[in-house]
C-alpha positions, -999 to +999 in steps of 0.1 A: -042-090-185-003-100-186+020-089-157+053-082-171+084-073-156+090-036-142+073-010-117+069+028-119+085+031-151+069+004-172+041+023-187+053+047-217+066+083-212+077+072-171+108+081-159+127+076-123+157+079-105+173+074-071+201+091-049+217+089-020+210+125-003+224+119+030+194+125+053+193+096+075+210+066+063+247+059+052+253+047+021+220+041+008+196+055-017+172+076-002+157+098-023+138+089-056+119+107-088+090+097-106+084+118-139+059+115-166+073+132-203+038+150-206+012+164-179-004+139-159-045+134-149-040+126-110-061+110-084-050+109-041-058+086-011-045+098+018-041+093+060-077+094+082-053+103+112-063+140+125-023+147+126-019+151+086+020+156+076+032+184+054+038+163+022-002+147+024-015+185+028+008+197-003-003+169-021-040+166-013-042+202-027-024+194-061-050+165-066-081+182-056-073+216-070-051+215-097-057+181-110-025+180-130+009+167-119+041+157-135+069+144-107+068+133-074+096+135-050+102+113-027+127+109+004+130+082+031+142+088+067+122+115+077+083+121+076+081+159+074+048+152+100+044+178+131+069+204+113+039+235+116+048+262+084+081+255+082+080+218+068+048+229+046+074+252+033+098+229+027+073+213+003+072+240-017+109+247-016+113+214-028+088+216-058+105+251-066+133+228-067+117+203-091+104+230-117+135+247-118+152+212-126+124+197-149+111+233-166+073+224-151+049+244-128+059+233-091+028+228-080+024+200-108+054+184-086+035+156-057+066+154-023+062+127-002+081+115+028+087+088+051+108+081+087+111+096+116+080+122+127+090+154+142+125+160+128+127+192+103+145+182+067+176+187+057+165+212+029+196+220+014+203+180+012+168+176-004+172+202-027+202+195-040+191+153-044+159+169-064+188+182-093+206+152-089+172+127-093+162+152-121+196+151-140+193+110-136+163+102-153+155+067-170+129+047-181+144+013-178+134-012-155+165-012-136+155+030-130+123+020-118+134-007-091+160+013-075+132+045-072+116+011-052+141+007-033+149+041-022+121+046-007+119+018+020+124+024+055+122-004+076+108-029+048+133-058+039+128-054+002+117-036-028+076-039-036+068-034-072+044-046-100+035-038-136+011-054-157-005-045-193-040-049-207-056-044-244-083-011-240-097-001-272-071-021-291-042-005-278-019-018-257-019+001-220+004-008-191+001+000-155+030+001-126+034+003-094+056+009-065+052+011-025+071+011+004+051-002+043+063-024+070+053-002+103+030+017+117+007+000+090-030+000+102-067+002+084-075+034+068-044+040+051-010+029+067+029+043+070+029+034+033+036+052+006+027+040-032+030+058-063+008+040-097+020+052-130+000+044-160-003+053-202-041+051-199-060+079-212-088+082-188-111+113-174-103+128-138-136+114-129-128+078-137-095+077-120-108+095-094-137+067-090-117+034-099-085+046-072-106+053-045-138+024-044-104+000-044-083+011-021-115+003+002-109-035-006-069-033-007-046-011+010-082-003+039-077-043+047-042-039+055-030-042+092+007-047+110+008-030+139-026-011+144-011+026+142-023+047+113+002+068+103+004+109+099+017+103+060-002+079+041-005+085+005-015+065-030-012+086-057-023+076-098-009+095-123-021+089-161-004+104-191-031+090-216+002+079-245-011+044-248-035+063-270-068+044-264-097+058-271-105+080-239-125+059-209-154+085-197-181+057-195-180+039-159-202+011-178-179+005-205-162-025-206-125-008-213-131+011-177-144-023-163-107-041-174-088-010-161-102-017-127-099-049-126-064-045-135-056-012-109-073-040-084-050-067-091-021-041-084-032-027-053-038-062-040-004-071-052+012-042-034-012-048-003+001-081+003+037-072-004+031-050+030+015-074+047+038-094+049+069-076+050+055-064+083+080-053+110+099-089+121+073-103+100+081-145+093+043-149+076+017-132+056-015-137+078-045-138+057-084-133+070-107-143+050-148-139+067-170-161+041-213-156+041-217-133+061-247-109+063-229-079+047-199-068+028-191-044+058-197-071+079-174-094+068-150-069+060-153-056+100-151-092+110-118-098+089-100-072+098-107-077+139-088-114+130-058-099+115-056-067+139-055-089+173-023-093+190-032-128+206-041-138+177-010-124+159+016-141+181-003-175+180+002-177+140+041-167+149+045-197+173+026-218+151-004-226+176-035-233+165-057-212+193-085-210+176-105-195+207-082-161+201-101-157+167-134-169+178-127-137+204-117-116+179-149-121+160-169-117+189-159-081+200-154-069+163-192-050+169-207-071+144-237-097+155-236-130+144-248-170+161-211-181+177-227-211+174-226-216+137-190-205+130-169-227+113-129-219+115-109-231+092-068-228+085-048-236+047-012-227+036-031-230+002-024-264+000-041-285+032-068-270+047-080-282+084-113-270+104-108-261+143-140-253+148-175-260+136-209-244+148-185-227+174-171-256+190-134-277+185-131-305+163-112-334+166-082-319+148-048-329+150-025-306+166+007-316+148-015-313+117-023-276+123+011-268+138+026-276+102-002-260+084+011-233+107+043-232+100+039-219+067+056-186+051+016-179+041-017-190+067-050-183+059-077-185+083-114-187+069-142-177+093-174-191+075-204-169+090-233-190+078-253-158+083-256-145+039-236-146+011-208-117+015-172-120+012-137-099+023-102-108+030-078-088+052-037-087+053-014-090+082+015-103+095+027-126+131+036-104+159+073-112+168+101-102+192+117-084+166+087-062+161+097-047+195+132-048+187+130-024+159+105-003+171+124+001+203+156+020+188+138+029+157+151+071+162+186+057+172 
């Protein structure tokens, strides 16, 4: 496995654009194009929350149904979410759109959208940026990083990955792209992420390797604690690296195309993490021996989710008793008196607590540790063997700030 420079368009046969459409910002990007040169196997995640927006309903039906895609449209600024018939509409206008551009089916064409909830779309705008995106079509790197770009909201920077691997002797590549930094929350978040790969690999298998990860990736992501109404991963796979065809979830090439969609999704996890709303740090929870992998993965994610405990790491105090609490109402059981708590910027490490009680730490020592652009707390269990981590951010005054005036 080699990560190599690019995103969405790094695997072969990828294409993407970007334009600015007008339809919140001023002189920005904010619409983008992913396109595959031939048909595409597809695989979903999408939002638990009840309140589903039009783009996640269009494109849960396109995964589950028709299996098949070819584009996705994308535009930032608003979220198409509690827009009743007419925004569902306005997905299908805008796949119309995409068909008549690209000569493919529209409902091979994923939409997806991001912003402000409860605003129709400008449809004429979106339209018209779905002939521009289509008329603008690259593969270059450079195509693929602006698509990244285009679709942020409120993140501070493009998020992108791509990495190849050797499967059957060929050479396959995998990309990525995503945009998160609010209303980020366990069970799929306010992100959006879009995986492009030349792998040729059944429905099943991509179906089956997407969604056991995003349990250990995106699902142990948290900012804010609000799940959003337009979540969506989407995995498209043109099958032009042409490896011999992975339709054996024992065989060793499916094995290394996990691993490698894992060490994407991670990637792009983290990149949300911490580019959390007036994020300074990426806050990292990682529960070690404890009784169960849903254990530890409940336990983890109560560190990262608490506010207390979110605004200590921002000013740099070592409160350990905030995440002792925030183990202790998780709903897991466990013997507070044999939790150790440990902190590391990945280079010094110090332990707070041991069997559930202070040590004799230094608090200038932790308030450096602290002071890090990455902290790690380890909560050892000594209660089995299990292991998860979980991604967050501090909680600062500029999270309020832009949440605040976020519609004006």
């Amino acid at each position: 496995m080699k990560q190599i420079e690019g995103g969405v368009t790094a695997a072969k046969g990828f294409f993407a654009a970007s334009t600015a459409a007008g339809i919140k910002y001023q002189n920005r990007q904010d619409m983008a194009m992913v396109y595959s040169s031939v048909p595409c196997v597809v695989s979903g995640t999408f939002t638990t929350n009840m309140v589903k927006a039009a783009p996640v309903l269009w494109d849960k039906m396109i995964s589950e149904e028709k299996q098949v895609a070819q584009a996705v449209v994308i535009n930032a600024g608003i979220a198409n979410a509690c827009t009743g018939d007419i925004g569902y509409q306005y997905c299908i206008e805008t796949a119309k759109a995409a068909k008549e551009a690209l000569k493919i089916p529209y409902d091979s064409v994923f939409v997806a959208s991001t912003g402000v909830i409860g605003k129709q779309l400008p449809i004429d705008k979106i339209k018209a940026g779905t002939f521009v995106l289509a008329k603008n079509l690259k593969d270059t790197i450079e195509a693929g990083t602006d698509a990244a770009k285009a679709i942020m909201t409120t993140d501070t920077r493009k998020k992108e990955i791509a990495v190849s691997v050797t499967l059957g002797g060929k050479e396959v590549t995998i990309g990525g792209m995503c945009k998160g930094s609010g209303m980020i929350h366990p069970n799929m978040c306010t992100m959006l992420g879009f995986i492009t790969t030349d792998v040729n690999i059944s429905k099943e298998l991509l179906d089956k390797a997407l969604k056991e990860d995003v349990e250990d990736t995106y699902n142990m992501v948290s900012v804010d604690g609000d799940t959003s109404t337009n979540d969506t991963v989407l995995l498209l796979a043109n099958g032009l690296a042409e490896n011999e065809k992975i339709v054996c979830a024992e065989s060793e090439d499916y094995k290394k195309f996990a691993q490698v969609l894992h060490y994407i999704n991670e990637y792009l996890a983290k990149r949300i993490a911490e580019d959390g709303e007036g994020a300074t740090k990426l806050f990292t929870a990682k529960v070690v021996n404890a009784k169960s992998k849903a254990s530890a993965k409940c336990l983890a994610k109560s560190i990262i989710t608490s506010s207390l405990t979110k605004a200590a790491v921002y000013g740099n105090d070592a409160n350990w008793g905030r995440i002792l609490c925030a183990l202790g109402y998780s709903g897991e059981t466990f013997d507070p008196y044999a939790v150790d708590i440990i902190i590391t910027d990945g280079t010094d490490s110090l332990k707070l607590v041991e069997n559930g009680m202070a040590t004799d730490y230094s608090e200038e020592f932790a308030t450096k540790i602290l002071g890090g652009s990455e902290v790690t707390v380890i909560a050892d269990m000594k209660d089995g063997e299990a292991i998860a981590e979980a991604w967050g951010c501090d909680l600062t005054y500029d999270y309020v700030k832009i949440n605040a005036d976020y519609r004006s």
